[in-house]
N, C-alpha and C positions, 0 to 999 in steps of 0.2 A: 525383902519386901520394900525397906527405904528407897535402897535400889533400882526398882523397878517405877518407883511414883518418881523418883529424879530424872530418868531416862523419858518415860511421859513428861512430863515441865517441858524437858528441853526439845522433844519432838513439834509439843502444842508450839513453842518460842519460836521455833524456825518456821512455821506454817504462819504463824499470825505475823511473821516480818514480813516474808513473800507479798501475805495479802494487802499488806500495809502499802509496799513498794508499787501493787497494782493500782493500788485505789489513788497512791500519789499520782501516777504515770496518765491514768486513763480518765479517771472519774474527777478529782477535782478541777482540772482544766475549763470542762462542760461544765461544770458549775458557778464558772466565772460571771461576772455580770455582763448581762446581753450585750451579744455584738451590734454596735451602734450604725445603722445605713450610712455607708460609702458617701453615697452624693451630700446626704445631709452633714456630713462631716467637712465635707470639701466645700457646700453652701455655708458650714457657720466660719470656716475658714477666714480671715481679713483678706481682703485682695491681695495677690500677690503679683511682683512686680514683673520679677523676670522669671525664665523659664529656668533657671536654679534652687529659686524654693520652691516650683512648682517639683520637681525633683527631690528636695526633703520631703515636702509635705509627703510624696505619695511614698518616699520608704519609709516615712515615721504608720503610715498607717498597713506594713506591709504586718502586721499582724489581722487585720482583716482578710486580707490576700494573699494569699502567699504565692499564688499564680495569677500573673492580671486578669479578672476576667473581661467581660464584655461593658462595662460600669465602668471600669478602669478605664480602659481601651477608648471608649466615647469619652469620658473628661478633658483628656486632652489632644483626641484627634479630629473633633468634631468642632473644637474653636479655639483656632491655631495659626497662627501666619509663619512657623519653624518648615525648615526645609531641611533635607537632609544633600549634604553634597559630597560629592565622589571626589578622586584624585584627578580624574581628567579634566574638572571643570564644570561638571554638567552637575545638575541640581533637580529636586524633586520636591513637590510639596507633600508636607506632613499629613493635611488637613483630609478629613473623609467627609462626603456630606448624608449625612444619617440619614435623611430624606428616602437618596435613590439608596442607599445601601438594603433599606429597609424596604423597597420595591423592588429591588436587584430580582434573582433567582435564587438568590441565596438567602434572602433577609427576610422579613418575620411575616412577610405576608406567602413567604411558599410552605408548599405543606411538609416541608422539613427543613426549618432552616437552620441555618451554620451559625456559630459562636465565630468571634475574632480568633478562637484559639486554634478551632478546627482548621484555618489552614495556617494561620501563624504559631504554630505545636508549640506548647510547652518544653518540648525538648529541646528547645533553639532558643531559652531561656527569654521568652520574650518579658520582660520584668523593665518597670524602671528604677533606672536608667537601664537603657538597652546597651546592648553587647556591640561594639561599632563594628561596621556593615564592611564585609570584606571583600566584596567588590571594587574592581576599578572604577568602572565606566557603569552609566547608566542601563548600556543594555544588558550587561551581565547579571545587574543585578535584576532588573525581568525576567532573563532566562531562567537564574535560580529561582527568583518566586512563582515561574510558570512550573516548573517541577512540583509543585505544593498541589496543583491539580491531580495529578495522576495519584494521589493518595484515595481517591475515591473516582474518578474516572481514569480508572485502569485501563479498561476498551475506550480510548476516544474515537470518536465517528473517522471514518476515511476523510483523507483530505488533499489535492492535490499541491499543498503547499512541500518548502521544503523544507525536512524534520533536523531534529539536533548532528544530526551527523552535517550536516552543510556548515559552507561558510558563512551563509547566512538564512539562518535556519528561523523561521515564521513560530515563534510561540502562541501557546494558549491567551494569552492576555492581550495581544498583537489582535487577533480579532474581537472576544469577548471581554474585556475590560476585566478591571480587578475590582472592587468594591461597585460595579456599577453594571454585573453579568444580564443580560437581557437571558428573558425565557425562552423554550422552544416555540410559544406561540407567538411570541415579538419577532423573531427569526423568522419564521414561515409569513407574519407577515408582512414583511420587508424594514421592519426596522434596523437591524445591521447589514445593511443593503450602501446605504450611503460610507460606513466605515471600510468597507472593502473597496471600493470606489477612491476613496482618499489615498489609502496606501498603495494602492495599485499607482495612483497618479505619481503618487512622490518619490515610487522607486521605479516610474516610469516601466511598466508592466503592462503593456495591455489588456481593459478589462472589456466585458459587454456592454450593453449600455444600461442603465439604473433598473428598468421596470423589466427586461430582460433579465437579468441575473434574479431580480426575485424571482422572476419564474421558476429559473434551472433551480435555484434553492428549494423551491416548493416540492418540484415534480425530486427532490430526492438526491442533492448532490453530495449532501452530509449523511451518507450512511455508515455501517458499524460495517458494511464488508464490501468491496467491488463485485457488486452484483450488475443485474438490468438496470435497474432504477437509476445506481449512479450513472453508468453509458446513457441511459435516454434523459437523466437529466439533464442534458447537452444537445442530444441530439434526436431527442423529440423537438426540438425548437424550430418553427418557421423558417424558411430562408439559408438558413445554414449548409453552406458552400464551402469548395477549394478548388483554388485555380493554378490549375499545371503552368510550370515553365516556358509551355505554348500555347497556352491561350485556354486549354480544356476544363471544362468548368467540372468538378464534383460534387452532384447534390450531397451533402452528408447528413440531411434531416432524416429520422427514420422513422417511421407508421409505427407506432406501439402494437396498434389495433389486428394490423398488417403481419407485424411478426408475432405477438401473439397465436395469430391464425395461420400460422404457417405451419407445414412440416414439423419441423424444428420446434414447435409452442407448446403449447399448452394441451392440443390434441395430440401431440407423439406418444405413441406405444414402449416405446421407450424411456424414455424421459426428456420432458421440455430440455433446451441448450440454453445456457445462458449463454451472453456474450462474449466471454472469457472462455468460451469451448473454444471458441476459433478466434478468438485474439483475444494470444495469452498476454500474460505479462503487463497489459497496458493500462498505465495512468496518464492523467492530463497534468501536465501538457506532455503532449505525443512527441514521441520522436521524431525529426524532420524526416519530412516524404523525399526520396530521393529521383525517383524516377521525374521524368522530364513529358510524361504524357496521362491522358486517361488512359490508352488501353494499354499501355505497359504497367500502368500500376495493376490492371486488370487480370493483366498475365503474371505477375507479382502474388495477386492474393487468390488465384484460384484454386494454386493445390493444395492449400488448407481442407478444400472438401475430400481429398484423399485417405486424411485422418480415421475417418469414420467409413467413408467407401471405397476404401484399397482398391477392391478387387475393378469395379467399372472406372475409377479411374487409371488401373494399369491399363484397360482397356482403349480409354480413349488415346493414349501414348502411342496406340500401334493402330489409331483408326485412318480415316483418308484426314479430319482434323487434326489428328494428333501429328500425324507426314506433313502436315501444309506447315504447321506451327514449326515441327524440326526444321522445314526450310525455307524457315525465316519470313512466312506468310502471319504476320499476325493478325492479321482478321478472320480468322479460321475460329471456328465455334469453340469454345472452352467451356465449362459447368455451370458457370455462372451465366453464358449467354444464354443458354435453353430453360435454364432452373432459377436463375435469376438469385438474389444474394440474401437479404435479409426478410423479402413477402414471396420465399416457396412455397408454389401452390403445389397439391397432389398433382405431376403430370399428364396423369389421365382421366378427369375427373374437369369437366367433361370429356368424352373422347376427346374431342374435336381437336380440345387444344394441342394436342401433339402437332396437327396438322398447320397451326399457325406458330404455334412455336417455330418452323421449319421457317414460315414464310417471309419470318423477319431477316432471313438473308437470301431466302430461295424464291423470291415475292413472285418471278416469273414463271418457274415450275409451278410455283402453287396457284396463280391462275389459270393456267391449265386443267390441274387437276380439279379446281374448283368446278370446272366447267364438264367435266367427264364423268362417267356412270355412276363414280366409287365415289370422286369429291362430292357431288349432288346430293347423291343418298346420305354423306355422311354431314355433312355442313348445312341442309335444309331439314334435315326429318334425325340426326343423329343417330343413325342405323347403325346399330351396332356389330356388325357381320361385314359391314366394307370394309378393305383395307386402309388404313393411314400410311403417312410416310416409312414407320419404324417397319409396319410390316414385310414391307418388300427390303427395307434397305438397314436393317437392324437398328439400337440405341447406341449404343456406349460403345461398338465392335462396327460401325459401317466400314463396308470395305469400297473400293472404287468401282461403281458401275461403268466406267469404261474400259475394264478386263475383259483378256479372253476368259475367263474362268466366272466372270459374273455375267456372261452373256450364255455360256454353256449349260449354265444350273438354272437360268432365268425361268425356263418349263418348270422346274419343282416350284419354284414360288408360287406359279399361278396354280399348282397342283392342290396346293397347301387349302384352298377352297374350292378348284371347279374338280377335282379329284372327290371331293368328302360327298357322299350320296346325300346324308342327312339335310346337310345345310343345302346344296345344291335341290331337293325337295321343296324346303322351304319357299323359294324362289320361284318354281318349277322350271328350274336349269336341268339339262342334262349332263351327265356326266361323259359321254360322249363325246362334249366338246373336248376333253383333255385326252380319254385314251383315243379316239379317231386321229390324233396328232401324232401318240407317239407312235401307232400303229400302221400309217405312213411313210414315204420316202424322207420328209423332212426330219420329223422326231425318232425315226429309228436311225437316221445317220449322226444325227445328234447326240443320243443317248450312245452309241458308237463312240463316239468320241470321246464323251465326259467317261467312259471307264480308260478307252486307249490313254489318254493324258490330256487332260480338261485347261492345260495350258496353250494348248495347240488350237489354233487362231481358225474359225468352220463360215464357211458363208452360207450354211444350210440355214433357211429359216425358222425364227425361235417366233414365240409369242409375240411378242410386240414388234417387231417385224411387220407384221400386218396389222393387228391392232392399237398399236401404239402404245405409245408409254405413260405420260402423265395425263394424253387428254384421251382415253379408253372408254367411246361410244357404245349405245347400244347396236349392235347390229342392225337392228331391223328399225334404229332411227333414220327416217328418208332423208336428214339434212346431215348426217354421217357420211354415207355415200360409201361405207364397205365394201358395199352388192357392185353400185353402181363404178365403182374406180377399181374392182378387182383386177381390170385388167391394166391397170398404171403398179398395182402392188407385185402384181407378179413379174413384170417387166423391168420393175428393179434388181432384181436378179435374174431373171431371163428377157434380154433386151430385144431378143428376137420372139417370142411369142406373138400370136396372132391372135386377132378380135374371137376364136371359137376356142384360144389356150384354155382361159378357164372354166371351158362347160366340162374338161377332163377330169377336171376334180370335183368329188362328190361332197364336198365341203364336210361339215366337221359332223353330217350322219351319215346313220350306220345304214347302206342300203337295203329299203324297203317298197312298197307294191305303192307308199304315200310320196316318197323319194330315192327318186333315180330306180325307177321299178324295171328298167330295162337290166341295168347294173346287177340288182336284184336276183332277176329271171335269171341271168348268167349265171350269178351265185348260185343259185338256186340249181341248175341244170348241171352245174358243176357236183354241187354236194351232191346228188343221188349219183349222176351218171360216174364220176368216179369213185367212189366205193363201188358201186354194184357191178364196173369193170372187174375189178382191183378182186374182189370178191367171187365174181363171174371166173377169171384165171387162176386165182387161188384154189375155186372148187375143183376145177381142171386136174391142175395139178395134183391135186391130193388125193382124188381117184385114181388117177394114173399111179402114182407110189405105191396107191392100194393094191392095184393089178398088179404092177411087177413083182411085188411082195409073196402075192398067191402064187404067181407061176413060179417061183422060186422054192416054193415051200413044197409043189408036188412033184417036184424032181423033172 
């Protein structure tokens, strides 16, 4: 029993040492007499002379601190004439002005602001006396303190400067100062407008000009990724040119508004393009333009649109465009001439446009056609049933209307509408005009051909032949002269015909009692009279077979 109250004693003995050792460690420290305020300690202080007891004093009081804080940090950075200087010679002042610090971005008036420790860490023992600064040169030591940003702007915004990897690489502090950071709204509106201005000058860089680069800042050139905004924060700007090695000027402003509303925008079924769909890789400043003209750079960036429309631009590689450009025509239409580059409109939308699209190189064709049955209809009333250019002559695949094989198939084309009943109704066209052609001496030697080998060169006449090509009148317009000069059309190919050649042909109807009724009667006198020969000597005959068959059969 002794035994057991002795072994309790000494369990309770070690328990109440423990808590002894606790209460020494943890509790009477806190119950020391109040820690006395820093400043008032350093105000009851006698002046001090030099910056050595200023140095005691603040580790006699590092029992208050054990980490300088922001109290600390202000005593003696805020009024101070100490510099700190490197090996190379160069020097820096100590002093901070608590003023802007406290206005900065960072300082007490933002809605989170920074202690001195937050970028000056505690883990880099910022304590006095400090740790001497192991830097050479002044701008190293920058560089290292620009690093102290990225602890909390880990994404910093895009920027066209150049980063730690160069030889002379643009830090954080270089534009936004260190105790003295303006905010994003002093930024936008142009207050670090004049700092980038200076060091542009001094490293001889050229900048914009002052009220200019606020703008690009505004419209977006400090983004977090290379999107639109940063490219049109450039080049949405007024005025903004480049001038070829010969003189050729490139506007490089671009319409927001414009591309926006393009194809490619914000209306695409697909998905809007950013700029960097078709030019990849780019930052400012751009790589030098090497080409020595506008339209060679023009032939330079067109088959970027290939990316996305493989297939019509294989096509255009083998059109009469794509042949002109192999040999070495470079004014020959490329993508961007018809589509145009960064305000793609829907090309058919209105029709019409197709047909001026063309006329920006074909300006002569296209008054023609302007002036003929199809342009007419289609450029005053927007009829949507006339032909345009593409239709006769395709998009992205033209081939050369002056083949034999585009001159042989030229009938289907015009078939493609005076063939179709429906639409021909519409109109009240006949369709007559087309099979009375091919059903002729001219369209069936034609059609003759285009199966024998459609490469084989025919002077038989095709459509336009007689009614023309781009400027394709009404017939029965009296200031056309069809009717009237039929006999100067047919004499192009038959040079000997006479003023009566063409009453022979019964133009493009079908003969009846209203036209060509003599023709008609003939037709006419032919359809009964032979069958009813044909049928007359057939009966003949088959009686007679009938006869010999009997006499045969009664022996």
């Amino acid at each position: 029993m002794q035994q057991l109250i002795n072994k309790r004693r000494i369990v309770w003995g070690i328990v109440c040492a423990v808590l002894a050792c606790l209460i020494a460690i943890y509790v009477l420290p806190t119950q020391a007499a109040p820690e006395q305020d820093l400043m008032a300690v350093i105000q009851s202080h006698p002046p001090i002379a030099d910056v050595n007891e200023t140095a005691v004093l603040i580790a006699n009081l590092s029992a208050h601190a054990q980490v300088a804080d922001d109290t600390a940090c202000r005593l003696c950075h805020a009024d101070t004439e100490q510099s700190v200087t490197f090996p190379s010679g160069e020097s820096v002042s100590a002093q901070v002005n608590l003023a802007i610090l406290a206005n900065s971005a960072h300082g007490d008036t933002a809605s989170d602001p920074l202690a001195c420790s937050s970028c000056h860490q505690p883990i880099n023992n910022y304590q006095q006396p400090h740790e001497p600064i192991s830097a050479d040169t002044l701008r190293e030591y920058e560089l290292m303190q620009s690093a102290n940003c990225e602890t909390c702007h880990v994404q910093p915004h895009i920027t066209s400067h150049p980063g730690p990897e160069s030889e002379n690489p643009v830090a954080c502090t270089d534009c936004h100062g260190s105790h003295d950071v303006l905010t994003v709204d002093e930024w936008q509106a142009g207050a670090g407008t004049q700092a980038c201005i200076d060091c542009h000058i001094e490293q001889d860089v050229p900048v914009v000009e002052g009220a200019q680069l606020t703008e690009i800042i505004q419209a977006g050139l400090f983004t977090q990724k290379v999107d639109n905004s940063y490219c049109l924060a450039c080049h949405s700007q007024a005025g903004l040119t480049y001038t070829f090695a010969n003189g050729d000027t490139l506007n490089l402003t671009i319409d927001a508004n414009a591309l926006h509303d393009s194809v490619h925008g914000e209306g695409n079924s697909w998905q809007p393009l950013a700029c960097t769909d078709c030019h990849e890789d780019v930052r400012f400043p751009h790589e030098p333009v090497t080409v020595e003209s506008k339209r060679e750079y023009n032939l330079e960036q067109y088959p970027l649109c290939g990316r996305c429309h493989e297939t019509n631009y294989d096509h255009t590689l083998d059109d009469v465009h794509g042949a002109a450009i192999a040999e070495g025509e470079v004014d020959a239409a490329v993508c961007t001439d018809c589509h145009g580059a960064h305000d793609t409109p829907i090309p058919n939308e209105p029709r019409e446009r197709i047909s001026y699209t063309c006329e920006q190189c074909h300006s002569t064709i296209f008054d023609e056609y302007a002036t003929s049955v199809h342009g007419d209809a289609l450029l005053s009333e927007s009829n949507p049933d006339v032909p345009t250019c593409i239709n006769c002559h395709g998009v992205h695949n033209i081939s050369d209307p002056t083949t034999a094989l585009f001159r042989i198939r030229s009938p289907q084309l015009c078939a493609e509408c005076h063939a179709d009943v429906e639409l021909m109704e519409k109109y009240e066209i006949s369709t007559d005009v087309f099979d009375t052609y091919v059903a002729d001496f001219h369209g069936t030697t034609v059609t003759l051909f285009e199966h024998q080998d459609p490469e084989v060169e025919t002077n038989k006449a095709v459509c336009y032949d007689c009614h023309g090509v781009h400027n394709i009148k009404d017939p029965n317009d009296p200031e056309a002269g069809i009717k009237a000069n039929l006999l100067e059309t047919c004499q192009q190919c038959h040079p000997d015909a006479s003023a009566n050649f063409p009453d022979s042909w019964t133009s493009h109807f079908k003969p009846s009692l209203e036209h060509n009724p003599m023709v008609y009667l003939v037709n006419l006198f032919y359809q009964i009279v032979i069958p009813a020969t044909v049928g007359f000597f057939g009966f003949m005959v088959a009686t007679d077979i009938y006869r010999r068959i009997r006499l045969r059969l009664r022996g």
